[in-house]
C-alpha positions as CSV (number, residue, x, y, z in Angstrom):
1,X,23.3,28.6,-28.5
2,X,25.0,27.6,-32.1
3,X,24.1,24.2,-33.8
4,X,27.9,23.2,-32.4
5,X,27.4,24.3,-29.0
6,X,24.1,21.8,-29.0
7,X,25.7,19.2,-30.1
8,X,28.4,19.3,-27.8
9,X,26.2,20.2,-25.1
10,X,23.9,16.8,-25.9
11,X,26.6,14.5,-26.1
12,X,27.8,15.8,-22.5
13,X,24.3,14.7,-21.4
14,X,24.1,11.2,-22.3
15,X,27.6,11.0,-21.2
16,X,26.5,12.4,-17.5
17,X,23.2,11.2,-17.8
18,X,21.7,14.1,-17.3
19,X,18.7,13.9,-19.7
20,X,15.8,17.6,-20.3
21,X,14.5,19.6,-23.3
22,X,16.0,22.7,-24.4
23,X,13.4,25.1,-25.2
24,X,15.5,28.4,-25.5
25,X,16.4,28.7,-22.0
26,X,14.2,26.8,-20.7
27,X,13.7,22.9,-19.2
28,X,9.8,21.5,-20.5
29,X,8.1,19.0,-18.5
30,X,9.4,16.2,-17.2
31,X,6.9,13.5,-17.9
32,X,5.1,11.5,-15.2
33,X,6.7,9.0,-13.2
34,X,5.8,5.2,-14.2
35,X,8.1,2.4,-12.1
36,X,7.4,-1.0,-12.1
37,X,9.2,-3.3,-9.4
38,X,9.5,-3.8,-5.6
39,X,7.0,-2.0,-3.0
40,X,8.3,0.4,-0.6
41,X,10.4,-1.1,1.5
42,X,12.4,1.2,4.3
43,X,16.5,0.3,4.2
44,X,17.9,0.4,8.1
45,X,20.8,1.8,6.4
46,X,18.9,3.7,4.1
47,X,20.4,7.6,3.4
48,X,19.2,11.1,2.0
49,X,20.9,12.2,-0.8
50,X,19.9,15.4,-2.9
51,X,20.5,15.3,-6.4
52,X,23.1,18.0,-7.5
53,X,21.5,18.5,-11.1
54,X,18.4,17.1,-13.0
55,X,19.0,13.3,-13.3
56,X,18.2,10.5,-14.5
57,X,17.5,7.5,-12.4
58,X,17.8,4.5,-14.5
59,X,17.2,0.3,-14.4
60,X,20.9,-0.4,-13.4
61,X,23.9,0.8,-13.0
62,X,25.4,2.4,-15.9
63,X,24.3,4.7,-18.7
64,X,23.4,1.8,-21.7
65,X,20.3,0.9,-18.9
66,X,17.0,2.0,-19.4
67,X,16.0,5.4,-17.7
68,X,13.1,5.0,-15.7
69,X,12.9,8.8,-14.4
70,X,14.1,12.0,-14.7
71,X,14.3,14.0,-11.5
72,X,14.8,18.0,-11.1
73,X,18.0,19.1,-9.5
74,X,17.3,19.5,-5.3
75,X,15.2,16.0,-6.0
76,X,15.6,14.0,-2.3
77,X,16.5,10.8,-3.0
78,X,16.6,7.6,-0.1
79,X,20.0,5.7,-1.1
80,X,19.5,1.9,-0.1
81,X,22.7,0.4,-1.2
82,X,26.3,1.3,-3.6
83,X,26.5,-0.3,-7.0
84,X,29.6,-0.9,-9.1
85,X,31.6,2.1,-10.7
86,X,30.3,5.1,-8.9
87,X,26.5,4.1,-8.8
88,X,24.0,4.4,-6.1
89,X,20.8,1.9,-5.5
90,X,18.0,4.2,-5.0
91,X,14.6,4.4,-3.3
92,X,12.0,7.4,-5.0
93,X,8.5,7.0,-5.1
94,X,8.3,3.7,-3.6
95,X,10.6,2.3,-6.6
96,X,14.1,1.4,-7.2
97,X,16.6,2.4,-9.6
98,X,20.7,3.9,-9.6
99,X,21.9,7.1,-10.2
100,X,25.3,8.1,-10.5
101,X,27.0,9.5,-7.5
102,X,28.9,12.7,-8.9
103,X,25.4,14.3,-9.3
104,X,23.9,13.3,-5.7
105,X,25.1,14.9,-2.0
106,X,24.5,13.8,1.2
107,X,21.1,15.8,2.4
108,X,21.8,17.7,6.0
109,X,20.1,15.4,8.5
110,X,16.4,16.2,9.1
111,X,14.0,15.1,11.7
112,X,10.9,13.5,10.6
113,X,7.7,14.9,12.5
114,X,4.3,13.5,12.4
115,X,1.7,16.6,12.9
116,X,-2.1,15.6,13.3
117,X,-4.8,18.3,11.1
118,X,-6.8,20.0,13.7
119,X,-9.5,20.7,11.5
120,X,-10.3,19.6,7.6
121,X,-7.8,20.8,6.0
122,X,-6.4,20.9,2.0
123,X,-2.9,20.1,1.2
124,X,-1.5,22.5,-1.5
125,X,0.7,22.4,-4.5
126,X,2.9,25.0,-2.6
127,X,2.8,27.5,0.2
128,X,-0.2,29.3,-0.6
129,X,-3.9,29.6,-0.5
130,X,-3.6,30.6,-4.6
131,X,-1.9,26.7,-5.1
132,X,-3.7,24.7,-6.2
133,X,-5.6,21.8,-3.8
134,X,-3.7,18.3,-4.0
135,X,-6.3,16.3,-1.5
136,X,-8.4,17.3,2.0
137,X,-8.2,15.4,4.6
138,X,-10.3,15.7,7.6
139,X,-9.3,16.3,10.6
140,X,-7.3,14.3,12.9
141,X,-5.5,12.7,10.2
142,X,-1.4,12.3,10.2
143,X,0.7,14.1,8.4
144,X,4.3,13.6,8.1
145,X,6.5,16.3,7.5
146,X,10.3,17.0,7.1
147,X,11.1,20.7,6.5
148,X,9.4,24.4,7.2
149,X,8.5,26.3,4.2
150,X,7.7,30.0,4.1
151,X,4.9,32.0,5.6
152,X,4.4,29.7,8.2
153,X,3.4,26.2,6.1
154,X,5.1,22.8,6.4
155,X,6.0,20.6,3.6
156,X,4.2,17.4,4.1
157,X,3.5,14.0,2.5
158,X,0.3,12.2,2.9
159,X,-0.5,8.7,1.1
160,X,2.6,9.3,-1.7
161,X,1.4,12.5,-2.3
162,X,3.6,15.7,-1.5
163,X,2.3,19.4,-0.5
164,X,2.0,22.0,1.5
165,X,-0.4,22.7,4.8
166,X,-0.6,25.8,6.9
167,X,0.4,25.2,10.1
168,X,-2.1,27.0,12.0
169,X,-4.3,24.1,11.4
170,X,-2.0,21.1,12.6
171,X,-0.4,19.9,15.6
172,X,2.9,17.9,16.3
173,X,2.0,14.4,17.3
174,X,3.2,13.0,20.4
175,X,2.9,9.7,19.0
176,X,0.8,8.3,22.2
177,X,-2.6,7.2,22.0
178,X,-3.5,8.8,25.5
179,X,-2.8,12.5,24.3
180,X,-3.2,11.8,20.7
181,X,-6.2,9.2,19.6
182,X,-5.8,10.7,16.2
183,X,-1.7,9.4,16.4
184,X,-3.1,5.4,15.5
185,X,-5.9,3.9,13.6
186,X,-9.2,2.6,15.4
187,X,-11.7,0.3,14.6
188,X,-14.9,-0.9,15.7
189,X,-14.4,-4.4,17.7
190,X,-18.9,-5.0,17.4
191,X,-21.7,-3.0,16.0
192,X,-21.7,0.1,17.5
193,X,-24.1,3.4,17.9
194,X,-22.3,7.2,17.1
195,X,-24.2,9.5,19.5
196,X,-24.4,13.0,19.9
197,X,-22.8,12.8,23.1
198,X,-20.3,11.4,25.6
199,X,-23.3,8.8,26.6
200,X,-25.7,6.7,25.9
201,X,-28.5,9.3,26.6
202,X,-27.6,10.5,23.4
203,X,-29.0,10.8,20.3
204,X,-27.9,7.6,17.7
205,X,-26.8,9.6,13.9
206,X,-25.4,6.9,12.6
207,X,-25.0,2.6,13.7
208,X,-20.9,1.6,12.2
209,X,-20.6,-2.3,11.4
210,X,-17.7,-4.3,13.5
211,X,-14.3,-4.0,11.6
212,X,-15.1,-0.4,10.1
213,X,-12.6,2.3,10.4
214,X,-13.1,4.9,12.8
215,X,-11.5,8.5,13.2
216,X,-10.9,8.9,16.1
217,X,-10.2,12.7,17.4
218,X,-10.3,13.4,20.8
219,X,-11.4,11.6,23.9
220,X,-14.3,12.5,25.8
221,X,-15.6,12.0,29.2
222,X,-16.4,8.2,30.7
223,X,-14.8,6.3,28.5
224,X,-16.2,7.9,25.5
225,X,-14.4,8.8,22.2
226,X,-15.4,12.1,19.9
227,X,-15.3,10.7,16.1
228,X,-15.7,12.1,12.6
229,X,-18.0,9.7,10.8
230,X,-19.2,10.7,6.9
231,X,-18.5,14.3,8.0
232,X,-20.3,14.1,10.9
233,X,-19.2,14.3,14.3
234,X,-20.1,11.9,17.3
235,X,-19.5,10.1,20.1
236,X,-18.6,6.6,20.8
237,X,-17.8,4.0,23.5
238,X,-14.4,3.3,23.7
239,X,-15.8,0.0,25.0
240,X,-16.0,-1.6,21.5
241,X,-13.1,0.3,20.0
242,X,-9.7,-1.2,19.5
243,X,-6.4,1.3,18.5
244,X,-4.6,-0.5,15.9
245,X,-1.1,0.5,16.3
246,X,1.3,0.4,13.6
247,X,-0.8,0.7,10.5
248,X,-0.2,2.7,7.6
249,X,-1.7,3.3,4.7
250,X,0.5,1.9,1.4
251,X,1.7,4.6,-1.1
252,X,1.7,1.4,-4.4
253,X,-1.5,0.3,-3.9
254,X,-1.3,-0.6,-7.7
255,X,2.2,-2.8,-7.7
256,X,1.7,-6.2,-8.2
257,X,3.9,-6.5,-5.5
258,X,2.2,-4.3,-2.7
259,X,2.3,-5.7,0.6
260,X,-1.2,-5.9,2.1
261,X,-1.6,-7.2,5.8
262,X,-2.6,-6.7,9.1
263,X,-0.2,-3.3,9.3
264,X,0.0,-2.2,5.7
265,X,-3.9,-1.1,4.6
266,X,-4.9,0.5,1.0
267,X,-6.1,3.6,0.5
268,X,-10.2,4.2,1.4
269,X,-11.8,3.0,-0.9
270,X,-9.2,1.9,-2.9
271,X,-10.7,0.1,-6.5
272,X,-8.1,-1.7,-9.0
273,X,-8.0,0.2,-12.3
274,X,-8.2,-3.1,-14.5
275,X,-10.1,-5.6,-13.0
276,X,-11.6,-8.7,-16.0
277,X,-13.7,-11.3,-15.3
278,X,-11.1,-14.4,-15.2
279,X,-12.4,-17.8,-17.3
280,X,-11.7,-20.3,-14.9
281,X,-14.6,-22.1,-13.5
282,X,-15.6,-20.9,-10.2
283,X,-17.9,-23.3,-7.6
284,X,-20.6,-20.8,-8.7
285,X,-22.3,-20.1,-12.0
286,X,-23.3,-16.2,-11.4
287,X,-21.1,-13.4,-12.9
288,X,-20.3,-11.6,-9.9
289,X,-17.1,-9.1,-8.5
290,X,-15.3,-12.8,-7.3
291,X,-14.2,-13.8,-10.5
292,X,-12.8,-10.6,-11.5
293,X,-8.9,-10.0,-10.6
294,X,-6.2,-7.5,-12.2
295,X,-5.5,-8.5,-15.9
296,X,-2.2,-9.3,-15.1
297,X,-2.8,-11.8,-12.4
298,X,-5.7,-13.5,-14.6
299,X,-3.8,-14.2,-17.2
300,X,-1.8,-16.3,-15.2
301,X,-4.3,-18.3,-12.9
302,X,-6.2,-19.5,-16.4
303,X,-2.4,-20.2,-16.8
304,X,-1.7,-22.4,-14.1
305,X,-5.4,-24.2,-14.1
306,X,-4.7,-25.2,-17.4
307,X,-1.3,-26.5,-16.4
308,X,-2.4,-28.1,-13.2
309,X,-5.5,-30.1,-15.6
310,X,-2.4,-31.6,-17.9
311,X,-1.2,-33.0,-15.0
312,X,-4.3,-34.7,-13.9
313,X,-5.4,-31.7,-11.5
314,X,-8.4,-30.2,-11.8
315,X,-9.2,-27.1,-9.8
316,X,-12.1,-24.8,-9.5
317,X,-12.0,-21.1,-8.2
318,X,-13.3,-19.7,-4.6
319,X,-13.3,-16.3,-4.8
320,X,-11.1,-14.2,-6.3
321,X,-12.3,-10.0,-5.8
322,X,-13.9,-8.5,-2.7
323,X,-15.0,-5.1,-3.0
324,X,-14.2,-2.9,0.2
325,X,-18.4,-3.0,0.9
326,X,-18.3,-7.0,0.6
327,X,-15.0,-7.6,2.4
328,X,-16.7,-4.9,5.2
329,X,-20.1,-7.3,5.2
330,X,-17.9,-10.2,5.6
331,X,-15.9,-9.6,8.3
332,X,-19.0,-8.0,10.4
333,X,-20.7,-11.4,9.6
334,X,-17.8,-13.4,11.3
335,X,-17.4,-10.7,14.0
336,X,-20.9,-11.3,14.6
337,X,-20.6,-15.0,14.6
338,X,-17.4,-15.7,16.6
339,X,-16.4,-12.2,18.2
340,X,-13.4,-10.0,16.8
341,X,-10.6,-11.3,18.2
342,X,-11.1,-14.8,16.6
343,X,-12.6,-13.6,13.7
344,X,-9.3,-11.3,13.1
345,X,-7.3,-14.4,12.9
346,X,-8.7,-15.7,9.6
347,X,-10.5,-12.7,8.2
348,X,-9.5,-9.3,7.1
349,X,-9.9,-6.1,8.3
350,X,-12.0,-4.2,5.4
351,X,-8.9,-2.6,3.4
352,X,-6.1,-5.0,5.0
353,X,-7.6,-7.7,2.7
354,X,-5.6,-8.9,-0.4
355,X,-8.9,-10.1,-2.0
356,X,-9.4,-6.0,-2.2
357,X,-6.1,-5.8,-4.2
358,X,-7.6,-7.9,-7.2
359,X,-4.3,-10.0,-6.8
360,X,-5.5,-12.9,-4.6
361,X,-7.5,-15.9,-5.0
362,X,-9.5,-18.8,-3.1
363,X,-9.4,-21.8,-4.8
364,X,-10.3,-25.3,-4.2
365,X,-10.8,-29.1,-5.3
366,X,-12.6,-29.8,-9.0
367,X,-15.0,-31.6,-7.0
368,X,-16.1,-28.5,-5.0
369,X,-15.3,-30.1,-1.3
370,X,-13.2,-28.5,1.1
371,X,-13.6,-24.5,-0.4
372,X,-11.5,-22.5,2.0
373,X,-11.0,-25.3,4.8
374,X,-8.9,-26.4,6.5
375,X,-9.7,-30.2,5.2
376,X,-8.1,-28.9,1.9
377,X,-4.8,-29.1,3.4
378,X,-2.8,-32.5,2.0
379,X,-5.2,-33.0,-0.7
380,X,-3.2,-33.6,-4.6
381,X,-4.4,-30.5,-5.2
382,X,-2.7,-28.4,-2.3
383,X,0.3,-30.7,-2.7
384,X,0.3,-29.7,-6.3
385,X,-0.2,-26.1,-5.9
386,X,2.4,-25.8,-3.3
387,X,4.9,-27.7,-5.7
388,X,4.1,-25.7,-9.1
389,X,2.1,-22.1,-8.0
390,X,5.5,-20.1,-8.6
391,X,6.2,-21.5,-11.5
392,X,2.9,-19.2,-13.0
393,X,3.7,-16.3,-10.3
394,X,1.6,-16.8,-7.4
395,X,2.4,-17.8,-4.2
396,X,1.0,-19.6,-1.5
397,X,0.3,-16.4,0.4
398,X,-0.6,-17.8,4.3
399,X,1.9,-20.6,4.4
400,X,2.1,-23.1,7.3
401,X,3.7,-22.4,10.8
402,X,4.2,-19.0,9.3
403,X,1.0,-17.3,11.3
404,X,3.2,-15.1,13.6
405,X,4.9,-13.4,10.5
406,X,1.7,-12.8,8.5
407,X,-0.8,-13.0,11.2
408,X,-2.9,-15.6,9.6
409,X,-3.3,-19.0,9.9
410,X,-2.1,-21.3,7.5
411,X,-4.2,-21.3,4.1
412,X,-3.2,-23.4,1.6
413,X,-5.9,-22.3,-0.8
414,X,-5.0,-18.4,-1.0
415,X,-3.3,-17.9,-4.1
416,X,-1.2,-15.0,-4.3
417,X,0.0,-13.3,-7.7
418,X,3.3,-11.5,-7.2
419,X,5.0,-12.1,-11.0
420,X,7.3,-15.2,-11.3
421,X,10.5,-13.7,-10.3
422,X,9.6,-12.9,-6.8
423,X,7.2,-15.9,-6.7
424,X,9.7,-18.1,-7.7
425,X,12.7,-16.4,-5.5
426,X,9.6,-16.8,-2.5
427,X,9.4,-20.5,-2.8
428,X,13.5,-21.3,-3.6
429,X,13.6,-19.9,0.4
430,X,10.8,-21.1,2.0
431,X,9.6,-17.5,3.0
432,X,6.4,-15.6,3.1
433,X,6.1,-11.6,1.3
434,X,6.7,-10.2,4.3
435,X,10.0,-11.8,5.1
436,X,11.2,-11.6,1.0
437,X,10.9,-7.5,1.5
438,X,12.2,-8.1,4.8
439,X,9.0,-6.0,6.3
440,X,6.0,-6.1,8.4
C-alpha cells in the first residue's frame, strides 16, 4: 500500500470508526477490554446484533466520544436501546457503549441452552484439546451455551469467560431440580456430615458449616444427595439442604456498581484487588480485615465522616470487609443461634454478602450504642446519613419497607458505595439498587 493509499485509507477509519493496526496485511492485537459503568443488566427488549467489520464501541453516540473498545468483525453484540443519528446502545461484556448501525446486522435467532458438565471438565480457548485451558470446572456445574462448533464441541460461557467444551462430557439441562440437582445452587440449611454413602451408616469425610455451598450432582437413594466437596465425593441428607433457585454467579464482580444479593453471588472465593485500611475510627482499636474497603469507596467514607463531624455528627465505623471465611463463620454462628430461615433474613449467605465486595459498611453512633440495631433507626445520625449519604456516593443499601425487593430488613446503618451519580439518582427516587437497574 503507498504512503497516499494510507492516508486515505486512515481517514476512512476515523470517519467509520472503524479503528486496528496495519502491520503489512495484517490486524495486531486488540488490547484488553477495560469498561467502567453500569453492571449487567438484561434489556427485555434487548437484541443480537453481529458486528459487520471490526468496530469500535465508544462512550456515546458519535465519533468525537471516547472509544472504550475495539471489537473484531463477527463480534455478538446485545443492543439495549437506539441512539440519535444511526447509533445503537450496546451491552458487551457486562458494559455499555454505542456503535454505529451501518457496521452491525441483526444476528439469526439462537436458542440459549444451559448443559450441566458430567464430569470435571476444562473449558478451551477453541475446539481442541491443543487450545489452550481457560478454567475447569467440576462436574455438575452449568454451562450456558449458544451455538455448535466443530468436531463435536459447544461454544460456551461460564462466569464472563468464553470457550469451548467437548460435548461428550456435558448434558443439556432440563432446568428442574428433580432430574437435574446440578440445574440450581444448594446450600446447607445446619451443620451437616458428607458420608460415603446414601446413609447415615456411613463413613463422615468431611463436617460443612450451615450456609456453605454445596454441589450438588445427583440424587441418591432415601432422601440422600451425592455431592462433590474439595474434590471429594459424598453423600448428604437432603434433610438440611435447601435448592436456592435463581442464583447466579455475577460476571463484574469488580464494578463499583455490582449487584450483590440474595440471587446475584460473586465468584468462589472472590477477593477485591485493592482493598486499604480506611482512617475512620472504628468501635474497635485492632487492625483487622473490617476496616479495609476498596480504595475507591474509602476515600469517600473518610469523606463523608469528615463532612458529617462539620455538621455536628460524629460517627464511628462497624465493620466495613468480611472475608468469604468470616462472612461463612458468621452466618453459621446466627444459623446456629436462631435457625436458617430467620438467620437468612438479616445475614448473608457466604458470597451473597456486600461486606465481601469491599463496598459496604456498618456504621454507627460516635458514642458506640446501637452498632447494627435496630435502636439506631431515628437517631441524628441515621437522620443525617439518610439526608447527606449520596451526596459522597453511598447509599443507604437496606432501606425501610423495602425488605420484599432486597430481601433484607430495613438497615439504616449499611452504607453502600455506588459513586455519586447513581447514589445520588438512588435517593432523587426513593429506590433501592435493585430497582435503579431494574433487576433482581
Amino acid at each position: 500500500m503507498t504512503e497516499v493509499n494510507k492516508q486515505r485509507f486512515y481517514k476512512k477509519l476515523a470517519v467509520t470508526g472503524l479503528a486496528f493496526t496495519l502491520v503489512g496485511a495484517g490486524t495486531l492485537g486488540l488490547h484488553s477490554l477495560h469498561f467502567t459503568g453500569e453492571p449487567t443488566v438484561a434489556s427485555a427488549a434487548a437484541e443480537t446484533y453481529t458486528t459487520t467489520a471490526n468496530l469500535n464501541i465508544r462512550s456515546g453516540p458519535s465519533t468525537s466520544n471516547a472509544i472504550i473498545a475495539t471489537v473484531k468483525q463477527g463480534t455478538q453484540l446485545t443492543v439495549v436501546g437506539q441512539a440519535a443519528s444511526g447509533w445503537l446502545k450496546v451491552s458487551y461484556q457486562g458494559k455499555t457503549g454505542y456503535v454505529s448501525s451501518e457496521y452491525v446486522k441483526k444476528s439469526a435467532s439462537s436458542t440459549t441452552k444451559t448443559y450441566v458438565t458430567t464430569a470435571n471438565l476444562n473449558i478451551r480457548s477453541g475446539p481442541s484439546t491443543s487450545s489452550a485451558i481457560v478454567v475447569t470446572v467440576k462436574q455438575g456445574t452449568q454451562l450456558t451455551s449458544t451455538e455448535q462448533a466443530a468436531n463435536g464441541w459447544l461454544k460456551v460461557s461460564y462466569q464472563g469467560k468464553t470457550g469451548y467444551v467437548n460435548t461428550q462430557y456435558v448434558k443439556e439441562s432440563t432446568g428442574s431440580s428433580e432430574t437435574d440437582p446440578a440445574s440450581s445452587v444448594y446450600v446447607a440449611t445446619a451443620n451437616l456430615n458428607v458420608r460415603t454413602t446414601a446413609s447415615t451408616s456411613g463413613v463422615v469425610i468431611a463436617t460443612l458449616k450451615a450456609g456453605t455451598q454445596i454441589d450438588v450432582t445427583a440424587k441418591a437413594a432415601n432422601g440422600w444427595l451425592k455431592i462433590t466437596y474439595q474434590g471429594k465425593v459424598g453423600y448428604v441428607s437432603g434433610q438440611y439442604v435447601r435448592a436456592l433457585a435463581g442464583m447466579k454467579v455475577v460476571s463484574n464482580p469488580e464494578s463499583i456498581q455490582v449487584v450483590v444479593n440474595k440471587q446475584n453471588k460473586l465468584p468462589e472465593n472472590y477477593v477485591p484487588k485493592d482493598l486499604v485500611y480506611t482512617t475512620i475510627p472504628f468501635t474497635f482499636k485492632e487492625q483487622t480485615e473490617k476496616k479495609k474497603m476498596r480504595s475507591e469507596a474509602a476515600a469517600a467514607i473518610e469523606q463523608l465522616f469528615a463532612g458529617a463531624k462539620k455538621q455536628g455528627i460524629t460517627l464511628l465505623g462497624v465493620s466495613a470487609y468480611r472475608s468469604h471465611a468470616t462472612q461463612s463463620a458468621l452466618f453459621s454462628s446466627y444459623v446456629q443461634r436462631d435457625g436458617y430461615d430467620k438467620a437468612a433474613t438479616y445475614s448473608a449467605l457466604p458470597g451473597t454478602s456486600e461486606h465481601e465486595t469491599g463496598l459496604g459498611i456498618d456504621v454507627t453512633k460516635g458514642d458506640g450504642t446501637c452498632a447494627a440495631q435496630d435502636c439506631f433507626g431515628g437517631t441524628k445520625e441515621a437522620t443525617w446519613l439518610d439526608a447527606h449519604a449520596a451526596e459522597y456516593g453511598f447509599i443507604i443499601r437496606y432501606p425501610k419497607g423495602k425488605d420484599a425487593v432486597t430481601g433484607y430488613k430495613y438497615e439504616p446503618w449499611h452504607l453502600r458505595y455506588v459513586g455519586k451519580p447513581v447514589a445520588q439518582a438512588i435517593k432523587s427516587k426513593g429506590i433501592t439498587l435493585e430497582e435503579y437497574y431494574g433487576i433482581k
